[in-house]
MARDO-817851 format. One line per 5 residues: number of its first residue (from 1); their letters; for each residue x, y, z of N, C-alpha, C. Coordinates in steps of 0.02 Angstrom, whole numbers, plus 50000, padded with zeros to 5 digits. Layout:
residues N
NUM	A	X,Y,Z,X,Y,Z,X,Y,Z ~ ...
This chain:
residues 178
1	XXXXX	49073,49459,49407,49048,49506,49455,49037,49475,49524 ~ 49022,49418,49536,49004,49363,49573,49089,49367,49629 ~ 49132,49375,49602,49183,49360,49632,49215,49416,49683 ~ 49197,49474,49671,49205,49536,49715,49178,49534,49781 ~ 49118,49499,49781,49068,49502,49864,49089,49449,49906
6	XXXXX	49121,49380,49836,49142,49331,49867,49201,49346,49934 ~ 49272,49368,49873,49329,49415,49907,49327,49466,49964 ~ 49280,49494,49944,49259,49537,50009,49244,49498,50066 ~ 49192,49452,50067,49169,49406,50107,49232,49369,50162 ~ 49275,49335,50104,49340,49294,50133,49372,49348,50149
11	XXXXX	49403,49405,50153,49426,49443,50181,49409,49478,50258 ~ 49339,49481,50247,49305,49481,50325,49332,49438,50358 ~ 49310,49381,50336,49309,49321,50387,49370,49299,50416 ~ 49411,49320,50374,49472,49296,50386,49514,49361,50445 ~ 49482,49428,50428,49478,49459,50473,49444,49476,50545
16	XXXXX	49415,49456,50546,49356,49412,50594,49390,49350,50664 ~ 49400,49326,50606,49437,49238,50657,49496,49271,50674 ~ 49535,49328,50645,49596,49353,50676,49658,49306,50629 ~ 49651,49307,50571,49693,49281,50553,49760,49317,50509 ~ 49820,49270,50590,49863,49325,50616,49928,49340,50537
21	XXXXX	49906,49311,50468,49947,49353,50415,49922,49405,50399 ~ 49843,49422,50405,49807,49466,50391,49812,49536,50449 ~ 49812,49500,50525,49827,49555,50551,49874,49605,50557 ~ 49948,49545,50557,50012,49584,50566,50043,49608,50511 ~ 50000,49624,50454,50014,49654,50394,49981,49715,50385
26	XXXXX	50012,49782,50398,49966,49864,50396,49946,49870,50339 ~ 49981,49855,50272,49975,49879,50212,49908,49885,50193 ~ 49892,49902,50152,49817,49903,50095,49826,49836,50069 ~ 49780,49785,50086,49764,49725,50031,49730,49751,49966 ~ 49691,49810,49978,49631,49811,49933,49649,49884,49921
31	XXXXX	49693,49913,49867,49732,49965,49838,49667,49976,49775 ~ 49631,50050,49777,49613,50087,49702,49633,50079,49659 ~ 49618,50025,49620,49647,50018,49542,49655,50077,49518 ~ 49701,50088,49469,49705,50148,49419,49641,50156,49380 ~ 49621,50237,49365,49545,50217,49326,49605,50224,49238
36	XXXXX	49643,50224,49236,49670,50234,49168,49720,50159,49151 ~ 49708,50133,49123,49753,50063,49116,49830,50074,49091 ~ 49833,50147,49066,49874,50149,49042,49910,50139,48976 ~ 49851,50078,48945,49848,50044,48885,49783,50054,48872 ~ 49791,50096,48779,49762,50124,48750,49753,50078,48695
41	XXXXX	49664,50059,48698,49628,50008,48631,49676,50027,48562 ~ 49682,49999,48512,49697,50031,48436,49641,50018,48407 ~ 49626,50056,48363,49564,50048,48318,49499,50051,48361 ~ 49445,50080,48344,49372,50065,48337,49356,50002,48385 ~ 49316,50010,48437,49299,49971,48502,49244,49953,48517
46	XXXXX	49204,49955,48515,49138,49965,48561,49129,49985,48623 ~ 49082,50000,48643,49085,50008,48725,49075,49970,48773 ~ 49046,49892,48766,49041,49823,48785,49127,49819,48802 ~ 49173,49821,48747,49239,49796,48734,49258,49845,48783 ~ 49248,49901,48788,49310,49960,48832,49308,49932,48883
51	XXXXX	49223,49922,48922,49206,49900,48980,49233,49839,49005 ~ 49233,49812,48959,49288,49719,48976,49350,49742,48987 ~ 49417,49770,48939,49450,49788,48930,49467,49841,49014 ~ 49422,49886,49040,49434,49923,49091,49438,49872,49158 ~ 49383,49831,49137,49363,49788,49225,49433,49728,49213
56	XXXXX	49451,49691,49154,49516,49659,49138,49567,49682,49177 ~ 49593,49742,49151,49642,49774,49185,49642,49817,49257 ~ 49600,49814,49271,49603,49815,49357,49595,49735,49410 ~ 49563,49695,49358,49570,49639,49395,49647,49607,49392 ~ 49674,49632,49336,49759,49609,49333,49779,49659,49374
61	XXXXX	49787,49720,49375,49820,49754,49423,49804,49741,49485 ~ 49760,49737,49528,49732,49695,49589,49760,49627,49591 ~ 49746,49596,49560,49790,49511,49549,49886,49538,49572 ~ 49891,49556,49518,49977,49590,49508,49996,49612,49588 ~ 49946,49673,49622,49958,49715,49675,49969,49654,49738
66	XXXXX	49926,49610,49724,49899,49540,49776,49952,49512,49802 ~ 49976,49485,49739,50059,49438,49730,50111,49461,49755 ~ 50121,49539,49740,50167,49563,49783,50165,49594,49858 ~ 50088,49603,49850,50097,49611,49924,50107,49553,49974 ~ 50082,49515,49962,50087,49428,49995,50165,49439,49958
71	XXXXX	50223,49430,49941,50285,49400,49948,50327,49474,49985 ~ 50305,49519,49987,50311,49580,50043,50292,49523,50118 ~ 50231,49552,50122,50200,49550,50215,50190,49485,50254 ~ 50185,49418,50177,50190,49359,50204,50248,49337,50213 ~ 50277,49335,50152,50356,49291,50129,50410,49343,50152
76	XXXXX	50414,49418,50164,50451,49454,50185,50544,49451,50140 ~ 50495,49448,50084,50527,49428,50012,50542,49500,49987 ~ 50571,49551,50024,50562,49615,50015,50578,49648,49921 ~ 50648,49612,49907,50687,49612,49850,50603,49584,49794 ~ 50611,49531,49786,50555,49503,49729,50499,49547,49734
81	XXXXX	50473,49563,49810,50394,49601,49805,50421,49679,49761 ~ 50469,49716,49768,50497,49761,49732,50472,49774,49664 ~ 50530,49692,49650,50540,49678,49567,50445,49672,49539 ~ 50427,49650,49574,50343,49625,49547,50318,49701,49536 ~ 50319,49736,49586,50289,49798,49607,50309,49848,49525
86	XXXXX	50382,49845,49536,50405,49899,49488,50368,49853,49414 ~ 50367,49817,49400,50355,49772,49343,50263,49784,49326 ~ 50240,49804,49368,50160,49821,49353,50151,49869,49318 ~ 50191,49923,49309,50195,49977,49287,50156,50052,49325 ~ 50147,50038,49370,50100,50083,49407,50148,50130,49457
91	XXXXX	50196,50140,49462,50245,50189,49523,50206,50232,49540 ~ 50169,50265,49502,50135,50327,49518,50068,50323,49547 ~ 50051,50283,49592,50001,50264,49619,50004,50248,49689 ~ 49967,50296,49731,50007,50297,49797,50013,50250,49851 ~ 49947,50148,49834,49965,50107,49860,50033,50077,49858
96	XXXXX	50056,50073,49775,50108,50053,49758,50165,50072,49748 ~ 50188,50145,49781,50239,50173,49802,50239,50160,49866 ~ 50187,50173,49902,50194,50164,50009,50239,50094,50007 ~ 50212,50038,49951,50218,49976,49967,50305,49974,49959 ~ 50319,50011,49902,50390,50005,49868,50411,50038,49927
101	XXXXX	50412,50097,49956,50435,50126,49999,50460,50081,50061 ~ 50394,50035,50078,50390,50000,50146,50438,49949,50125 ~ 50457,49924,50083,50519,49845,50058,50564,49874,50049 ~ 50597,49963,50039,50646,49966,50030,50664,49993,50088 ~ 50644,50005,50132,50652,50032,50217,50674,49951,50244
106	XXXXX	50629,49919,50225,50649,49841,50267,50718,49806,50226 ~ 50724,49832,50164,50774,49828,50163,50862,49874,50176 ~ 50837,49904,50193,50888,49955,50245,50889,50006,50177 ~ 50849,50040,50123,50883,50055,50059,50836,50123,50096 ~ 50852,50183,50143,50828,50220,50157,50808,50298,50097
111	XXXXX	50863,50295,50057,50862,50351,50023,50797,50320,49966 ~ 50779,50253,49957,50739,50231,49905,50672,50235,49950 ~ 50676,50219,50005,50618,50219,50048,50588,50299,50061 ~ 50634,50345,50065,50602,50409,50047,50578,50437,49974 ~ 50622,50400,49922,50603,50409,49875,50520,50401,49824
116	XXXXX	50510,50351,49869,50434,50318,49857,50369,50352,49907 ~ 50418,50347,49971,50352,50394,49997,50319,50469,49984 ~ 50366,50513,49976,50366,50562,49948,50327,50558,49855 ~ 50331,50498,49818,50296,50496,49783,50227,50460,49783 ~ 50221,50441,49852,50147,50394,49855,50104,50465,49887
121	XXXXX	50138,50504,49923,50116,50575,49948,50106,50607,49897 ~ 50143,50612,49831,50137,50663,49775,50057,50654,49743 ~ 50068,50590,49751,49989,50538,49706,49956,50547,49750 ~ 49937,50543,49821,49878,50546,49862,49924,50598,49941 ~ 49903,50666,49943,49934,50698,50016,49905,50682,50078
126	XXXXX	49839,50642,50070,49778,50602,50117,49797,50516,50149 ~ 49855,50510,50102,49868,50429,50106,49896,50409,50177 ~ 49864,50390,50229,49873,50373,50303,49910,50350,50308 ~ 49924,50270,50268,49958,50220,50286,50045,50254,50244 ~ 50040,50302,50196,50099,50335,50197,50154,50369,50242
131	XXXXX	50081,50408,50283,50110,50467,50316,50143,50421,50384 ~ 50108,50347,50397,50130,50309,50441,50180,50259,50446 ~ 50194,50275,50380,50287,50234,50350,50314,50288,50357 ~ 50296,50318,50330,50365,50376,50333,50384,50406,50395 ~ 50338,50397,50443,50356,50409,50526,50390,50375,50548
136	XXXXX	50369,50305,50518,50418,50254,50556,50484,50254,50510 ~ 50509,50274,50471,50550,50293,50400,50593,50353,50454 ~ 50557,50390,50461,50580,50451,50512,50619,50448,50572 ~ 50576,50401,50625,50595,50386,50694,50651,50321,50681 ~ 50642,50289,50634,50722,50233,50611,50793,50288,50602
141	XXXXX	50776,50344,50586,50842,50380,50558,50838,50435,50631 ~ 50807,50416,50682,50815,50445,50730,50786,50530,50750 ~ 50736,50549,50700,50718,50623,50702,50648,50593,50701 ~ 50638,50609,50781,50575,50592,50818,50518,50650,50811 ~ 50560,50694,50805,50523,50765,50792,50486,50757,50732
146	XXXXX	50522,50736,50661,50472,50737,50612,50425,50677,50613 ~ 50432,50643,50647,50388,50556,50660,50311,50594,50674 ~ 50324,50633,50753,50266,50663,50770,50249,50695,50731 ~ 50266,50747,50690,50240,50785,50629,50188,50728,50587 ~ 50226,50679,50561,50202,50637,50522,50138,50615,50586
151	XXXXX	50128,50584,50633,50107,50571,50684,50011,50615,50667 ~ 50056,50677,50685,49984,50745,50695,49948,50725,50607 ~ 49991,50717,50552,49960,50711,50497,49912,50649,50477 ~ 49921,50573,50521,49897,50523,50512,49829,50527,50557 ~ 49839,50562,50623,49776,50599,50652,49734,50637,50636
156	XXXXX	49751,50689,50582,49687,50735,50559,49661,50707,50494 ~ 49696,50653,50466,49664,50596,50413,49615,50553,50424 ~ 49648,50507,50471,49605,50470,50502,49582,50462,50594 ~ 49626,50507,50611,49591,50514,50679,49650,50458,50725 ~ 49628,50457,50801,49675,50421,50834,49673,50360,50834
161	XXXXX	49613,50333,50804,49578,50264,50837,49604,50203,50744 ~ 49618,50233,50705,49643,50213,50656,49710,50159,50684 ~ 49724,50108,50627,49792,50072,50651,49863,50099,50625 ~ 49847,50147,50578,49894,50206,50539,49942,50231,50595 ~ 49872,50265,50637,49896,50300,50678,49923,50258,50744
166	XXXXX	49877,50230,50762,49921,50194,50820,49979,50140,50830 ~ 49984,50134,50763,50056,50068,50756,50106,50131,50740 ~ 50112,50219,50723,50155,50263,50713,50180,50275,50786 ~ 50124,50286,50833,50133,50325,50904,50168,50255,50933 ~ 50157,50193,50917,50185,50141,50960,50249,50157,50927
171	XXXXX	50279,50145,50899,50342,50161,50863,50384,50214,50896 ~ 50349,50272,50892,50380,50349,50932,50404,50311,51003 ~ 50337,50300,51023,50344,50288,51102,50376,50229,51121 ~ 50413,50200,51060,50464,50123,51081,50438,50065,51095 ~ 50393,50049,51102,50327,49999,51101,50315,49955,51070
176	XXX	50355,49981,51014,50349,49920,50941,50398,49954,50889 ~ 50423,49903,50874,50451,49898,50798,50432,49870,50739 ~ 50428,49913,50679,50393,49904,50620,50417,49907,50535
């Protein structure tokens, strides 16, 4: 339990000093575990055991989510962060589709890059950092019109002052590439 406030802690700080793998990376470090593991006890449990068994498997899925996001946003290892990603078993979870989405855009695989966002949208229609790939997903294939659409949607989520939103509008407005 000790290790959550720690993580949190080094994550500040490291956000804090400006440290620039942490900045120039949009994604979610810190993705909603699934509350369902997916994997179902056999036999007779206790409720001590479920509780291990539940906090286990979100600390592996968090661990799992970690690895690939670092060989994504650090190593720009787009192919492997994929393979890791699909290998967790989680697609249907809308950190880990944006993410699949965002490695298969960088890797030019556009029809897969819609394929994921549209399912990280299916799992969460609120997900910012979705609606802000898929703008930039949008304005890459040159239909600026739906970017801003996507644009107005990352604004009534999180507002203008979000980095969702303002690394989408830098994009529109040519400012940056992402």
């Amino acid at each position: 339990m000790r290790k959550t406030p720690l993580l949190a802690a080094l994550i500040l700080a490291a956000a804090v000093s400006g440290a620039p793998q942490l900045a120039a990376a949009m994604g979610s470090s810190n993705p909603t575990p699934p509350s369902d593991s997916g994997s179902k006890p056999s036999g007779k449990t206790d409720s001590k055991k479920k509780k291990n068994d539940k906090s286990s498997s979100a600390k592996e899925f968090l661990d799992r989510y970690h690895a690939a996001y670092a060989l994504i946003y650090d190593k720009e290892d787009y192919q492997s962060g994929i393979t890791a990603l699909r290998a967790m078993g989680y697609d249907d979870n809308a950190d880990v589709a944006t993410l699949l989405g965002y490695a298969s855009r960088k890797l030019g695989r556009y029809d897969d890059a819609k394929y994921w966002y549209d399912k990280a949208l299916a799992a969460d229609p609120k997900h910012a950092l979705t609606w802000s790939y898929y703008g930039m997903w949008h304005a890459e294939q040159g239909n600026l019109l739906k970017a801003k659409d996507d644009l107005e949607q990352v604004r009534l989520i999180c507002g203008t002052e979000c980095r969702e939103y303002g690394a989408l509008k830098e994009v529109i407005d040519g400012t940056r590439s992402y």
